[in-house]
py3Dmol code that shows the C-alpha trace and the ligand (Angstrom):
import py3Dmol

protein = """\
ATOM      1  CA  UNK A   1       0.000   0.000   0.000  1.00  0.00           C
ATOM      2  CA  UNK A   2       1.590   2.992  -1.119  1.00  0.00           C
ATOM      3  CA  UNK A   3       2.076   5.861   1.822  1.00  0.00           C
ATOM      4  CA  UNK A   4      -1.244   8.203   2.413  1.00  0.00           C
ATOM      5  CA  UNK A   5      -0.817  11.123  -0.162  1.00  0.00           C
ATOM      6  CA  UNK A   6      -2.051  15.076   1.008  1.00  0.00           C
ATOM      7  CA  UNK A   7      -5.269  16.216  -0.069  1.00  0.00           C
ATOM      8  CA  UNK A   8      -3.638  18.694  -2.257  1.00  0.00           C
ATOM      9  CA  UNK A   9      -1.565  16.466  -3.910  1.00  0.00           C
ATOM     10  CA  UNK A  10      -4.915  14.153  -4.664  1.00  0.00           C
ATOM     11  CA  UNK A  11      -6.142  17.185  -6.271  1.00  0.00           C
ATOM     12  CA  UNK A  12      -3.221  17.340  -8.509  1.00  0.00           C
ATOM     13  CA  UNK A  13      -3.065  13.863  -9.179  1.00  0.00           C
ATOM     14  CA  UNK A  14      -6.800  14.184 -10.620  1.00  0.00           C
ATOM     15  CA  UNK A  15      -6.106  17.227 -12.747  1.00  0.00           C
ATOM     16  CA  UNK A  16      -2.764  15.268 -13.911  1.00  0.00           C
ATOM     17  CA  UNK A  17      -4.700  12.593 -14.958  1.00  0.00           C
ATOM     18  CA  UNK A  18      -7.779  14.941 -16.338  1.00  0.00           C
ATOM     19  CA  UNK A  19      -4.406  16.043 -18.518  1.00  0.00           C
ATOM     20  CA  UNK A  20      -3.059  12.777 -19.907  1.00  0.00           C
ATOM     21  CA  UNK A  21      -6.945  12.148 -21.063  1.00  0.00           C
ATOM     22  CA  UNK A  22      -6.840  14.674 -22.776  1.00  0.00           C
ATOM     23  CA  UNK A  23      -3.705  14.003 -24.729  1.00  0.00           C
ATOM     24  CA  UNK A  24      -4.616  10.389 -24.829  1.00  0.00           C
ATOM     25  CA  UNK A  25      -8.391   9.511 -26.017  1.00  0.00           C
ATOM     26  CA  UNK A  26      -7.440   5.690 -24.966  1.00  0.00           C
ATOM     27  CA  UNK A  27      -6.791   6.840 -21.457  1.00  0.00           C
ATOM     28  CA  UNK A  28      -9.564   4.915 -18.963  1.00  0.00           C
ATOM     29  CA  UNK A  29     -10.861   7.040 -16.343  1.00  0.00           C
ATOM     30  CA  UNK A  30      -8.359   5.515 -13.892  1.00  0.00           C
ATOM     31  CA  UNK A  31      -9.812   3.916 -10.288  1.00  0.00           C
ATOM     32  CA  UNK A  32      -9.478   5.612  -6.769  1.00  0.00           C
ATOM     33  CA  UNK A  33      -7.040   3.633  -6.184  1.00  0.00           C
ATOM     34  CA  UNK A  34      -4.758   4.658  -9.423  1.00  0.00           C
ATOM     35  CA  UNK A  35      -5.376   8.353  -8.392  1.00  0.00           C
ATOM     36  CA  UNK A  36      -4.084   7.538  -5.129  1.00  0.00           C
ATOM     37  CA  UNK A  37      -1.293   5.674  -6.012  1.00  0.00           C
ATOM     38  CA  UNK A  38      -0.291   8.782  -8.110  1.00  0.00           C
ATOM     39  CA  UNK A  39      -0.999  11.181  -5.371  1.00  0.00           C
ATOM     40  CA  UNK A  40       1.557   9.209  -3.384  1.00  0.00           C
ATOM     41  CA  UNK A  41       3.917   9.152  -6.046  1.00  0.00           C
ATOM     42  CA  UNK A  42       3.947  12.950  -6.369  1.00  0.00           C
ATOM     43  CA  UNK A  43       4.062  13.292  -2.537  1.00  0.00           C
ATOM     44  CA  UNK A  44       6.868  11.031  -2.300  1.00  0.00           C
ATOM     45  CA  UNK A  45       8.985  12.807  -5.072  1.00  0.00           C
ATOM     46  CA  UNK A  46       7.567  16.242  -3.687  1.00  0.00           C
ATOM     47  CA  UNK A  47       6.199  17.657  -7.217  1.00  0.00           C
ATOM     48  CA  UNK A  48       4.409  21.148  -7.111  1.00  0.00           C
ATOM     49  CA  UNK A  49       1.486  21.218  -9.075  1.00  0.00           C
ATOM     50  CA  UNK A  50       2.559  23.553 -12.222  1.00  0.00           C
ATOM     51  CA  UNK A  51       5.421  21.211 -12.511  1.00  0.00           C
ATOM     52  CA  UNK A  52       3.683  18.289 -13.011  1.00  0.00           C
ATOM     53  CA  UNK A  53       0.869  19.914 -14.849  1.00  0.00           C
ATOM     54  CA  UNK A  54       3.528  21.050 -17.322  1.00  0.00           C
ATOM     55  CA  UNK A  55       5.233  17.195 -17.407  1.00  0.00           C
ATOM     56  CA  UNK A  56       1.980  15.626 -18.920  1.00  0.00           C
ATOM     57  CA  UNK A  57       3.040  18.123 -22.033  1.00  0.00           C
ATOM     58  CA  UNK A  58       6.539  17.357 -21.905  1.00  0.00           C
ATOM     59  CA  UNK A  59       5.860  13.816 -21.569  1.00  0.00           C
ATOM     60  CA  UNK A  60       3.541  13.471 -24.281  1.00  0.00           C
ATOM     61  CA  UNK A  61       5.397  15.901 -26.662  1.00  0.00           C
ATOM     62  CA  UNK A  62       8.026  13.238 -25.939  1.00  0.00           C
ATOM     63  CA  UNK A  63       6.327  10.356 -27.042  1.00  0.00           C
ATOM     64  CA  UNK A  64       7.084   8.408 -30.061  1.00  0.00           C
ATOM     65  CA  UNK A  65       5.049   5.148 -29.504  1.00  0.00           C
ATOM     66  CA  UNK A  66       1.573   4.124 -29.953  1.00  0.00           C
ATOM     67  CA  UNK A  67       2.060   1.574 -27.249  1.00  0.00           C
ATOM     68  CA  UNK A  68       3.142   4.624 -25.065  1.00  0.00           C
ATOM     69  CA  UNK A  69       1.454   4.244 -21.718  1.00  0.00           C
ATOM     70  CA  UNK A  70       1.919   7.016 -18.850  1.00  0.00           C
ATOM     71  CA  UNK A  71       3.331   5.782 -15.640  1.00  0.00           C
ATOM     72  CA  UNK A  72       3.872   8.132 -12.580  1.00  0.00           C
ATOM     73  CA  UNK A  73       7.414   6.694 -12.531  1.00  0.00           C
ATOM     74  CA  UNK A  74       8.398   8.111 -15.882  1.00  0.00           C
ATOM     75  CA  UNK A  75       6.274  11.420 -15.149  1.00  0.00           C
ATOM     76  CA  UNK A  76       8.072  12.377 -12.221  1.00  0.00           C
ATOM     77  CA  UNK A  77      11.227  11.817 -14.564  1.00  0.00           C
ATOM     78  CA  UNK A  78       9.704  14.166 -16.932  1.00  0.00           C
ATOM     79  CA  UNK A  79       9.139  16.825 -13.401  1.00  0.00           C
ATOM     80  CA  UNK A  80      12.793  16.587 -12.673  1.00  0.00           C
ATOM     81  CA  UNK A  81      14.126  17.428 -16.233  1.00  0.00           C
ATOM     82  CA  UNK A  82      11.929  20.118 -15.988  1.00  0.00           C
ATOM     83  CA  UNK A  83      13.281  21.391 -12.938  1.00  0.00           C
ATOM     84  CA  UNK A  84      16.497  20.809 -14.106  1.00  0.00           C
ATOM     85  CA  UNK A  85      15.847  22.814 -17.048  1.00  0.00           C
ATOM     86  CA  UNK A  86      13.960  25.743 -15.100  1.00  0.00           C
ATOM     87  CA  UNK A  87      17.202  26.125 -12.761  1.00  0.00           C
ATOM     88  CA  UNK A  88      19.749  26.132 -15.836  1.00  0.00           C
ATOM     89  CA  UNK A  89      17.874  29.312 -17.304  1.00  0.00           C
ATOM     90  CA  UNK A  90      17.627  30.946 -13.931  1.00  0.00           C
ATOM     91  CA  UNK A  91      21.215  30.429 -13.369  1.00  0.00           C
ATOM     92  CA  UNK A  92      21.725  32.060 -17.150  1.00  0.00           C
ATOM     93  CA  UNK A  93      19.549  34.920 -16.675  1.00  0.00           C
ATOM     94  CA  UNK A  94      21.681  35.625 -13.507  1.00  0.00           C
ATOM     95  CA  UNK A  95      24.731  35.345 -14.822  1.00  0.00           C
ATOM     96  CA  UNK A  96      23.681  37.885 -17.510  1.00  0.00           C
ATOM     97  CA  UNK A  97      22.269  40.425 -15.126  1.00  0.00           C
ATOM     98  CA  UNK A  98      25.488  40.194 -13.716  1.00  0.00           C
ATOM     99  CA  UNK A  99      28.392  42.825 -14.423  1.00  0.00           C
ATOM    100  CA  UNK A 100      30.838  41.594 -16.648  1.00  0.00           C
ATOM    101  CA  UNK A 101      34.721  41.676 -16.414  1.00  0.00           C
ATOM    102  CA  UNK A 102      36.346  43.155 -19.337  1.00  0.00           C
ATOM    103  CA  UNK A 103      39.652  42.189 -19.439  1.00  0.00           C
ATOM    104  CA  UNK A 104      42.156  44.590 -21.340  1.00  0.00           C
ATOM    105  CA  UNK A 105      45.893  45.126 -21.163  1.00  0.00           C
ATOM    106  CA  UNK A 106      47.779  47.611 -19.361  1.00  0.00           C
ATOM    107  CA  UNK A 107      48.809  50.201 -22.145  1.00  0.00           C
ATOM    108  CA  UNK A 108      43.985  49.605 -23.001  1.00  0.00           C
ATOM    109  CA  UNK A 109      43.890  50.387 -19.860  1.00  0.00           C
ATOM    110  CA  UNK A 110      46.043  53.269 -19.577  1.00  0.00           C
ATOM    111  CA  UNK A 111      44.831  54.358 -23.085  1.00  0.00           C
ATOM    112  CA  UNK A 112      41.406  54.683 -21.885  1.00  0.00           C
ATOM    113  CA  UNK A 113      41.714  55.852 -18.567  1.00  0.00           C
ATOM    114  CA  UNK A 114      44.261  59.360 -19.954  1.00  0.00           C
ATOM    115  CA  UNK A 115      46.505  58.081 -16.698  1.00  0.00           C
ATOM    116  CA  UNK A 116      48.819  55.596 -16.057  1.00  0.00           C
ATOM    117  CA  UNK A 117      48.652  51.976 -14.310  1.00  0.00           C
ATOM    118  CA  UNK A 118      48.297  52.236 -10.420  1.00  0.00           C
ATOM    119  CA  UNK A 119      51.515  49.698 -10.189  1.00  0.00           C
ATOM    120  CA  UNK A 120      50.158  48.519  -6.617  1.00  0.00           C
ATOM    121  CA  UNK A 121      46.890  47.077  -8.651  1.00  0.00           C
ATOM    122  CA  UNK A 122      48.777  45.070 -11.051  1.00  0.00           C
ATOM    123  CA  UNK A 123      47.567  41.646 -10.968  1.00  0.00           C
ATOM    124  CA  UNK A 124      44.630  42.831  -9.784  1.00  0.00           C
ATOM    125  CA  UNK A 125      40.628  43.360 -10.812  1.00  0.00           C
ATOM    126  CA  UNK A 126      39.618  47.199 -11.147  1.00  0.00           C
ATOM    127  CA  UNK A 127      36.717  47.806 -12.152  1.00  0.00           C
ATOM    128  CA  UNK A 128      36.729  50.562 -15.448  1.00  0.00           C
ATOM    129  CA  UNK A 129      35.096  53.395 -14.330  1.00  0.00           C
ATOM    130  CA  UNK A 130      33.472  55.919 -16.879  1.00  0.00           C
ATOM    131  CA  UNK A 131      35.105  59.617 -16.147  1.00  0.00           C
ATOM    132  CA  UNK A 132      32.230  62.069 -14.751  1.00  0.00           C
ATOM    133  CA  UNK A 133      31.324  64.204 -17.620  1.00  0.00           C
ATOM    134  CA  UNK A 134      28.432  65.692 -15.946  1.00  0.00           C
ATOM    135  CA  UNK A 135      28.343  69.183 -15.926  1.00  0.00           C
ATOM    136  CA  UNK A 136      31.352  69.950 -17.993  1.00  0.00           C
ATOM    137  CA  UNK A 137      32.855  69.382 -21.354  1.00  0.00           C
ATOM    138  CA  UNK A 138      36.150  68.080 -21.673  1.00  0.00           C
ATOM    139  CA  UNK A 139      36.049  69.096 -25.357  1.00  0.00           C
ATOM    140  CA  UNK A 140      36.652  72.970 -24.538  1.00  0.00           C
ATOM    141  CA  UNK A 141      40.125  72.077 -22.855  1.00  0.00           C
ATOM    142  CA  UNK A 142      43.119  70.549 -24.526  1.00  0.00           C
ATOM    143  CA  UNK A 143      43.591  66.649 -23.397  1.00  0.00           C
ATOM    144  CA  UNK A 144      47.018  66.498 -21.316  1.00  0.00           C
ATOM    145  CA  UNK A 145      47.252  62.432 -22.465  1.00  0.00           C
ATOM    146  CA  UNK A 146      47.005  62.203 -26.477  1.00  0.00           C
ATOM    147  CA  UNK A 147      47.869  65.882 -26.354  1.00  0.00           C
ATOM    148  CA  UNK A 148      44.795  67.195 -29.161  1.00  0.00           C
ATOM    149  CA  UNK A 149      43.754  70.730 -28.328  1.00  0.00           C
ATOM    150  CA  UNK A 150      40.287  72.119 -27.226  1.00  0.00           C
ATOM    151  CA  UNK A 151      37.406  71.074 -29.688  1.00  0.00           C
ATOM    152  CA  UNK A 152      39.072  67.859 -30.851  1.00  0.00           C
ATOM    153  CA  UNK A 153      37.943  64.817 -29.703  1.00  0.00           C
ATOM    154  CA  UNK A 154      40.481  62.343 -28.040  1.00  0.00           C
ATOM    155  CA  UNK A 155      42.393  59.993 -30.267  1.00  0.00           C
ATOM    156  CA  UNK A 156      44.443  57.348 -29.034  1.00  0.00           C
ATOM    157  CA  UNK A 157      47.453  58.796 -28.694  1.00  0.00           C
ATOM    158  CA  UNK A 158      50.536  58.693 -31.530  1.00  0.00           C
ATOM    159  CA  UNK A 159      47.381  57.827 -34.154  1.00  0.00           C
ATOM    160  CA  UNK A 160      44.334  59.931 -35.484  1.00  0.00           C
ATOM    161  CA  UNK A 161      42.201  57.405 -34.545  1.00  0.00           C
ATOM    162  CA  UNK A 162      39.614  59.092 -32.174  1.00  0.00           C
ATOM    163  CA  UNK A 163      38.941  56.873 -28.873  1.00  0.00           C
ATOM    164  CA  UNK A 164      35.652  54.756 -29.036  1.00  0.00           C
ATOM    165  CA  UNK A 165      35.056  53.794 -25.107  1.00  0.00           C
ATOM    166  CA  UNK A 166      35.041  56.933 -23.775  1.00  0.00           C
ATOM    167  CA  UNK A 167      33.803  60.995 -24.118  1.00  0.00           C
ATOM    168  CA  UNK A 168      37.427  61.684 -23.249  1.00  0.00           C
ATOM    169  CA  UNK A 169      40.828  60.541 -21.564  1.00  0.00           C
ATOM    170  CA  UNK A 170      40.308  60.901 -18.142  1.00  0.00           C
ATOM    171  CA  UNK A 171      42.868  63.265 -17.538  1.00  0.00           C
ATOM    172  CA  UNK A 172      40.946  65.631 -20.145  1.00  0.00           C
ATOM    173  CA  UNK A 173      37.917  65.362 -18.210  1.00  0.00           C
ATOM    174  CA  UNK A 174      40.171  66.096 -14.891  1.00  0.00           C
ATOM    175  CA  UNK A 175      41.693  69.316 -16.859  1.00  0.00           C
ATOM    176  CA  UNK A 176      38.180  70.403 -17.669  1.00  0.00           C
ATOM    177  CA  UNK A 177      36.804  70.274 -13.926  1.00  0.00           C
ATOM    178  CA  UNK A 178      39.512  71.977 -12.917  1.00  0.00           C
ATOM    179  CA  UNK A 179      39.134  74.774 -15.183  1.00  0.00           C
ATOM    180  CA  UNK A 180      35.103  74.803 -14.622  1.00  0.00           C
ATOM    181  CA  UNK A 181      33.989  74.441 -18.252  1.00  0.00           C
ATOM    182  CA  UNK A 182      30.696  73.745 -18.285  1.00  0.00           C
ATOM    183  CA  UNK A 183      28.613  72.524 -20.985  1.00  0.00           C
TER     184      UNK A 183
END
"""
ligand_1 = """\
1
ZN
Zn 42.719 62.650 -24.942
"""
view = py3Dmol.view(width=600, height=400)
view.addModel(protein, "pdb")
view.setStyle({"model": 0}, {"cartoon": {"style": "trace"}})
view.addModel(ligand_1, "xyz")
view.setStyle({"model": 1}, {"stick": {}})
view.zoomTo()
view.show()
């Protein structure tokens, strides 16, 4: 005799099996003690009830055999993969929400940043910090790192190229505050 299943999970045993009729015309109205035996099946494996609601589809959608016939054995399977699944695409959505490292050389680094390489953070993670631009215009002062003069934008520095990461070398930006540009 299988253990005594919860009165909730007898509910979702019935609409579980209300489900599988539905996908399967063939499907007998099953006997109390079937819907029992199921109810303690999904209290024994602990299955919430949208879980195995949404194993009867992946089950069926699953099923390549006329002879198929559901078993709560192989739908509990079916609960687990889902479960399995559901906490793989949480973990991916939090790993995207999450801030991503950029790694870059020193001279990037320096080239970016208008300054050069805090030597006590070599080896280290720092984090690349946009310069504040608010409130002033680092365009109306000449940049003291690739050495263009007021109005230019930055390029990186010995080239033409103009800088793509960044308003301006932070040393620019630096200049600029000092001399209270504004905007
Ligand atoms: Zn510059």
């Amino acid at each position: 005799m299988p253990s005594t299943p919860s009165k909730e999970k007898v509910i979702t045993a019935t609409k579980v099996l209300e489900k599988i009729s539905a996908y399967d015309p063939y499907f007998a109205r099953p006997a109390d003690s079937v819907l029992l035996a199921w109810a303690s099946a999904l209290t024994l494996a602990n299955i919430p009830e949208d879980i195995a609601l949404d194993a009867v589809d992946h089950m069926y959608v699953n099923v390549d055999s006329e002879n198929f016939r559901p078993l709560p054995g192989l739908l509990i399977q079916h609960c687990r993969e889902i479960r399995r699944e559901r906490f793989e695409a949480e973990r991916k959505a939090k790993e995207l929400d999450e801030p991503q490292v950029e790694k870059i050389t020193m001279e990037e680094w320096e080239e970016r940043h208008g300054q050069t390489f805090p030597r006590g953070k070599l080896g280290k993670v720092i984090p690349f910090q946009d310069p504040e631009v608010e409130g002033v215009n680092p365009r109306r002062v000449a940049c003291p790192h690739c050495k263009v003069g007021p109005g230019a934008p930055c390029v990186i520095a010995g080239t033409n190229t103009p800088i793509r990461n960044l308003p301006a070398h932070w040393g620019r930006v630096a200049a600029a505050k000092k001399a209270g540009v504004m905007r």
